[in-house]
C-alpha positions in Angstrom: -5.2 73.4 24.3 -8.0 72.4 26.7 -10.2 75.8 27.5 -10.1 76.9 30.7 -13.8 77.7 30.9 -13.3 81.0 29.1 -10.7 82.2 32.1 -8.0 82.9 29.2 -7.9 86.5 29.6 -6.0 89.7 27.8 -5.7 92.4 29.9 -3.6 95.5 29.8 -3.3 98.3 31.9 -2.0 101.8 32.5 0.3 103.7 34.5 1.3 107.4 34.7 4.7 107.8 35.8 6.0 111.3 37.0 10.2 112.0 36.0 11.0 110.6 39.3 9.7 107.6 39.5 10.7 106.5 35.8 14.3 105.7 37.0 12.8 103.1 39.4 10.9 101.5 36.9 13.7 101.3 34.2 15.8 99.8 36.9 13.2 96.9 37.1 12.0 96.8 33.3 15.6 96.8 31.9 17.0 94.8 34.7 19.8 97.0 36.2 19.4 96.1 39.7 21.5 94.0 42.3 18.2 92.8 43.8 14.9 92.8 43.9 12.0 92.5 46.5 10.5 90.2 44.4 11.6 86.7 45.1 9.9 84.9 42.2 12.0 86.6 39.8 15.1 84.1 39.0 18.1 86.1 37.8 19.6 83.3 35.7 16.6 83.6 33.4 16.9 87.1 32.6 18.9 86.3 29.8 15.5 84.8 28.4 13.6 88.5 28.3 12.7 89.4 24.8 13.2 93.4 23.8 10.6 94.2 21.2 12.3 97.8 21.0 15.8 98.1 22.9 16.2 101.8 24.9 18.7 103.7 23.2 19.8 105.1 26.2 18.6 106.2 29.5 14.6 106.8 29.7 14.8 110.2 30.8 17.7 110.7 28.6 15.4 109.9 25.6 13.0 112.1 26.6 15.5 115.2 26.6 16.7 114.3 22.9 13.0 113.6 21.7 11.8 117.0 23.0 15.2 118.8 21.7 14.6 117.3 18.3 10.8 118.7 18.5 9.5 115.5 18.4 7.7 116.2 21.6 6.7 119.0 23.4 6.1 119.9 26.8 5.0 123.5 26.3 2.0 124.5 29.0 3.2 121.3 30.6 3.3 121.8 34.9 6.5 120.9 36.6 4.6 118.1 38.5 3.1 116.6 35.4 3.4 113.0 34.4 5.7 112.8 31.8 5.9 108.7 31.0 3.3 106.2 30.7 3.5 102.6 30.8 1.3 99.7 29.4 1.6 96.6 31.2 0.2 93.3 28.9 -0.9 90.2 30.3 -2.6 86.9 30.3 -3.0 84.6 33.0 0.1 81.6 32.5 -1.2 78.5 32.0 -2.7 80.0 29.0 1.2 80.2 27.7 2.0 76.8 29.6 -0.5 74.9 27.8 0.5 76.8 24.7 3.9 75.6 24.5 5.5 78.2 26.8 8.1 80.7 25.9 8.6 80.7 22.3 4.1 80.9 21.8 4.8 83.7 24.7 7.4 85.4 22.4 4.9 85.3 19.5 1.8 86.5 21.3 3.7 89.6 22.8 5.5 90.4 19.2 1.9 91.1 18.1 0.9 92.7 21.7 3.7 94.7 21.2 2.1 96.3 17.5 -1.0 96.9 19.5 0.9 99.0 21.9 2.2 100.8 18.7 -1.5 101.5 18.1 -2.6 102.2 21.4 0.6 104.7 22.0 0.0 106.4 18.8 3.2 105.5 16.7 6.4 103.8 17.7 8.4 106.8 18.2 7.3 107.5 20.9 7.7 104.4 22.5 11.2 104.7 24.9 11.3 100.3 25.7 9.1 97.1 25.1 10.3 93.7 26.8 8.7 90.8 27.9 9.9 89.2 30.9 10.1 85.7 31.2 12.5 85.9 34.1 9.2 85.5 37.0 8.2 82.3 38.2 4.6 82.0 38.5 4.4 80.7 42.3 1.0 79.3 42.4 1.2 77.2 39.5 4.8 76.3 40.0 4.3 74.6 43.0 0.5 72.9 42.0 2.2 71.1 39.2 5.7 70.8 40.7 7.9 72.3 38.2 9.0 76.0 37.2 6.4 77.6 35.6 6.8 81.1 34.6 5.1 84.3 34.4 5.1 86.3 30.8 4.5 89.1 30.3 5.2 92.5 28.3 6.2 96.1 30.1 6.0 99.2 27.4 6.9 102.0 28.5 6.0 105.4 26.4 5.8 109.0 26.3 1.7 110.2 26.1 1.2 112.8 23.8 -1.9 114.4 21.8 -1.9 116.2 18.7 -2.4 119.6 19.1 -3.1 122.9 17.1 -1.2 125.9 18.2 -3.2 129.1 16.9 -1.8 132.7 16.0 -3.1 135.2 18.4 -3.5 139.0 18.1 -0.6 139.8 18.6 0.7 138.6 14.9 1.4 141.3 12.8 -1.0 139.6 9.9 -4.9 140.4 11.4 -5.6 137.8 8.6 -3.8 134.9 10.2 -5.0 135.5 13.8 -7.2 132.2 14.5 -5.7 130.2 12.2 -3.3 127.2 13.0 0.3 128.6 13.0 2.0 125.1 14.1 1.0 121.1 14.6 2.8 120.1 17.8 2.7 116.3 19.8 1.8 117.7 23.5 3.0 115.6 26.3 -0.2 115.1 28.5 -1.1 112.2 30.5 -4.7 113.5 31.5 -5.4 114.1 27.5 -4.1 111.1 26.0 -6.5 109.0 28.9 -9.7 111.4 28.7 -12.6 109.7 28.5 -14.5 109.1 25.1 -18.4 109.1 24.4 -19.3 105.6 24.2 -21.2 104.7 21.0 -24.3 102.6 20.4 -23.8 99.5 17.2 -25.1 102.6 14.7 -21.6 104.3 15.3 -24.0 107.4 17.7 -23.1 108.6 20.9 -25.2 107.5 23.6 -27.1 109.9 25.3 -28.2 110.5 29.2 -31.6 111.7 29.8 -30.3 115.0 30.3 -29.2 114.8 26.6 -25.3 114.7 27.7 -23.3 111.6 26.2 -22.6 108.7 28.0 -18.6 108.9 28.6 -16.7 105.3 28.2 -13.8 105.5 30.1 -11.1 105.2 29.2 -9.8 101.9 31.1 -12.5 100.3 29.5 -11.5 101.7 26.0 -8.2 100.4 26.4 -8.9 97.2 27.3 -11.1 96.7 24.5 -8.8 98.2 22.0 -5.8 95.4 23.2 -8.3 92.6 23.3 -10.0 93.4 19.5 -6.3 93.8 18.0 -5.7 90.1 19.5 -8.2 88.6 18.2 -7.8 90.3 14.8 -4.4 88.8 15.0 -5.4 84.8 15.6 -5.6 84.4 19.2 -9.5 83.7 19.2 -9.5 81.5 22.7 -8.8 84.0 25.1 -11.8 86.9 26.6 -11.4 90.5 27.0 -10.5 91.3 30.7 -11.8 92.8 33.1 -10.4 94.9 36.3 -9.8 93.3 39.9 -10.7 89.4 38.6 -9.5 86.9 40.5 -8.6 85.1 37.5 -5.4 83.9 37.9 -6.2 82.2 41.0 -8.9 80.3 39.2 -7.2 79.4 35.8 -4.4 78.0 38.2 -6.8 75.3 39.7 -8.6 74.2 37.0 -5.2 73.5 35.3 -4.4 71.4 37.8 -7.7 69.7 37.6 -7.2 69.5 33.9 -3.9 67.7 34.7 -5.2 65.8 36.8 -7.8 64.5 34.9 -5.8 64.0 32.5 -3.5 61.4 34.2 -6.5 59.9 35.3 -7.4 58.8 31.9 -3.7 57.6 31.1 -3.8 55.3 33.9 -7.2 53.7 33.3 -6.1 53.5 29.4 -3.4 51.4 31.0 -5.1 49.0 32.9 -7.0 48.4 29.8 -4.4 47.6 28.3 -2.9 45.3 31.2 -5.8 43.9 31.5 -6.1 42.8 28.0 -2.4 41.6 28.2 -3.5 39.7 31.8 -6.5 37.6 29.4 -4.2 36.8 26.5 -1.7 35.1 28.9 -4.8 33.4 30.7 -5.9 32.1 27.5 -2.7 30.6 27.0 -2.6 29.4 30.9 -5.8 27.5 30.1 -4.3 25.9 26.7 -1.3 24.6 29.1 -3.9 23.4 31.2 -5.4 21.0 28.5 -1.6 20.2 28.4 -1.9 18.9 31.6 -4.7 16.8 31.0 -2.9 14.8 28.3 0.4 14.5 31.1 -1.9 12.9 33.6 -2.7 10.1 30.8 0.7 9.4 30.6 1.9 5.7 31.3 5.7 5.3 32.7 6.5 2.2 32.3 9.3 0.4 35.1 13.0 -0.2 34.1 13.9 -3.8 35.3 16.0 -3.9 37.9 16.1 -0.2 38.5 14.2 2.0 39.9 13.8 4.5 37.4 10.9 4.2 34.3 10.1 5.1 31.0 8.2 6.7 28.9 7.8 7.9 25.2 10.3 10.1 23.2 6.9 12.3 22.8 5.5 12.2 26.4 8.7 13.4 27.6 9.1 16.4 25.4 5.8 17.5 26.3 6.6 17.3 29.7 9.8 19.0 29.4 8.3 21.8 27.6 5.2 21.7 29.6 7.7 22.5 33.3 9.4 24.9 31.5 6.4 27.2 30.2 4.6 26.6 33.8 8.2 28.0 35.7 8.0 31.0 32.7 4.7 31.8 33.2 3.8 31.5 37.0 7.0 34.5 37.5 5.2 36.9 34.6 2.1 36.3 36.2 2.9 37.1 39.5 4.4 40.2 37.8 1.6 41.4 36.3 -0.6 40.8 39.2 1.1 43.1 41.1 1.4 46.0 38.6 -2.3 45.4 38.0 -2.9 45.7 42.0 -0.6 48.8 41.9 -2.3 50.8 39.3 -5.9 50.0 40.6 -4.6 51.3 44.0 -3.2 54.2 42.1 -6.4 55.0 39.8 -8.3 55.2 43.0 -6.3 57.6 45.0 -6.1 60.1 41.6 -10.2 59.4 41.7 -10.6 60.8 45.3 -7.3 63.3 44.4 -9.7 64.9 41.6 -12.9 64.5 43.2 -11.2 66.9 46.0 -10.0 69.2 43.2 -13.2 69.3 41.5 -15.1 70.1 44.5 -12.4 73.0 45.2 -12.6 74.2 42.2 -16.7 74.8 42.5 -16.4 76.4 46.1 -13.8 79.1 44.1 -15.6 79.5 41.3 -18.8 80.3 43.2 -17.4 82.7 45.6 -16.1 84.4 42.5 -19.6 85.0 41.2 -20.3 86.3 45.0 -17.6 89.0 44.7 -18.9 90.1 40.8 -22.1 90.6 41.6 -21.2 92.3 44.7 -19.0 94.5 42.3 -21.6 95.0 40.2 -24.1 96.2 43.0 -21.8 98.5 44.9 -20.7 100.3 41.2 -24.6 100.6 40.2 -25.0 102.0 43.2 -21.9 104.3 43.4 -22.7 105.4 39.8 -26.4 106.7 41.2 -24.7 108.8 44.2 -22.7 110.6 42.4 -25.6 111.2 39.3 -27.5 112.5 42.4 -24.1 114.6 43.6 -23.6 115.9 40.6 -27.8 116.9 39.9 -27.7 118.8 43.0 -24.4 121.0 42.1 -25.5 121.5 38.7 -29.1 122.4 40.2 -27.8 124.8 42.5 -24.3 126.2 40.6 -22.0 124.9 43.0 -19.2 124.0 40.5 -16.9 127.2 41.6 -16.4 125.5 44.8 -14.8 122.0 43.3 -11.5 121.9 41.6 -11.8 122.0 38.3 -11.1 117.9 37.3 -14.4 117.7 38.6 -16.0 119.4 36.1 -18.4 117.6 34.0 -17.6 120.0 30.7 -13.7 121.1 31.4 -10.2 119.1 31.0 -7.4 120.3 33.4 -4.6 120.9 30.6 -1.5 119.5 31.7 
């Protein structure tokens, strides 16, 4: 595959989905309704989708059995808590396109899906995984003129974290109060995404200047976690990515640059070829031509009493053959001229076609460079407000007044 100037990204990401919004979103993943508002997906392909792990029944049904079997919990859990989560893989499509399409797609997801399985902390607790292949990819589709279709893999899971329940003082035993009575899998969205100290290449947390670790969050984490499993796995020409790219849009055009350009190269390969063909039959032209010379010398001599003459048996087989070949020859060559005229005319409107292209393709890609740095400066600079927000409250003990997710040292517990 040619590299799409290191645009071949894996990105995943994250959504917490409360108990009544996860019947919505089984009705898209799984397929179950009579329309959709999105008009690039093409119902005939849905028989294409691939289920990685096949719900057993309902999602919210599934929940109900897993937490009756103990498998989950939900104790301490608020009634407006987000029960579901659900990682959403992707990579941009003419990655797959230029990989073969569906069946690499089927392949790459397979081991997306084992990530997930990582990410989600053991399969059990995944409810469905399935790529759909089912979305046509608009912008791509209609640049190369063809179907081209969108893959990508929807998991949807239940978040948990392992927690210790203690005994308290009101067990009978003094000796076992403090100690861990029970190991249960807590349903929490707000755990399972906290963010984690982020580490320096010695495997130590990385401190502020108030002594306080650095916290990576946990977007980030994720993100790395999918992309290092990927290329772990064998897919070393894609990039980690990276949140609010305008990748897609990018990797479209220079495919179709790359196509382009590639066409290009066919058709000037051919009139190499033509061409080559065009001085073989001139070469012969010119040995005809020295066949010529020799029919000029010829001598008819008159007939008496007629007006026809003769010649020799060998002057008139060389002229016979000599007509014929000329008659042959003056139709190919008149042939070939003209395919030669019309791929010259054609090379030079692909020429101006991917000059066009190219140029497009630099205005995008610099006014994506405008909008990361732009990112960049208006994070930074975000990052020192609220280091100078959060100075002041700590300065003066203004926490009480905040709710308490703004906390710099407490969780809410969901």
């Amino acid at each position: 595959m040619a590299r799409n100037d290191g645009v071949d990204r894996t990105t995943v990401r994250n959504v917490n989905l409360s108990e009544t919004k996860i019947s919505n979103t089984q009705r898209h993943n799984e397929r179950e309704k009579d329309s959709y508002r999105n008009e690039d997906i093409v119902p005939e392909r849905t028989a294409y989708n691939v289920h990685y792990k096949t719900p057993t029944g309902s999602y919210s049904e599934m929940f109900a059995q897993m937490e009756a079997s103990k498998i989950i919990s939900t104790r301490g859990l608020k009634e407006d808590a987000d029960h579901y989560g659900e990682l959403i893989f992707d990579v941009n499509s003419a990655y797959f396109h230029n990989h073969g399409g569906y069946e690499f797609a089927k392949k790459f997801y397979e081991d997306a899906y084992k990530a997930a399985i990582e990410i989600v902390g053991g399969e059990q607790y995944i409810l469905s995984a399935v790529m759909h292949a089912d979305e046509r990819n608009r912008a791509m589709s209609e640049a190369l003129g063809k179907d081209v279709f969108h893959y990508h893999l929807h998991v949807v899971y239940i978040p948990v974290v392992e927690k210790q329940v203690l005994w308290t003082k009101r067990c009978k035993d003094p000796a076992l109060v403090g100690t861990v009575r029970e190991t249960i899998m807590q349903v929490s969205s707000s755990k399972k995404w906290l963010s984690k100290p982020a580490m320096d290449e010695a495997g130590s947390p990385i401190l502020q200047k108030n002594g306080k670790p650095v916290l990576k969050k946990s977007y980030s984490q994720l993100q790395d976690d999918f992309f290092n499993h990927m290329r772990a796995a064998g897919y070393d020409d894609v990039d980690r990515g990276e949140r609010g790219s305008t990748e897609e849009h990018l990797t479209v055009m220079q495919f179709k640059v790359e196509q382009e350009q590639a066409r290009l190269e066919e058709l000037q390969a051919q009139e190499i070829r033509e061409t080559a063909s065009f001085e073989r039959k001139k070469a012969r032209i010119e040995k005809q031509e020295t066949n010529l010379e020799r029919i000029e010398q010829i001598e008819a001599k008159p007939i008496p009493l007629t007006s026809k003459v003769a010649v020799e048996k060998t002057d008139y087989d060389l002229l016979k053959s000599t007509a014929n070949k000329y008659v042959v020859q003056e139709k190919k060559e008149s042939k070939l001229q003209k395919a030669l005229d019309k791929a010259k005319k054609m090379i030079a409107d692909l020429t101006a076609e991917l000059k066009a292209l190219k140029e497009e393709l630099t205005q995008h890609k610099s006014l994506h460079a405008k909008l990361n740095d732009t990112l960049v400066q208006e994070n930074e600079q975000l990052k020192s407000e609220l280091r100078q927000y959060k100075s002041v409250i700590e300065r003066h003990n203004l926490w009480n007044f905040f709710g308490r997710h703004d906390r710099p040292r407490e969780q809410s517990h969901r």
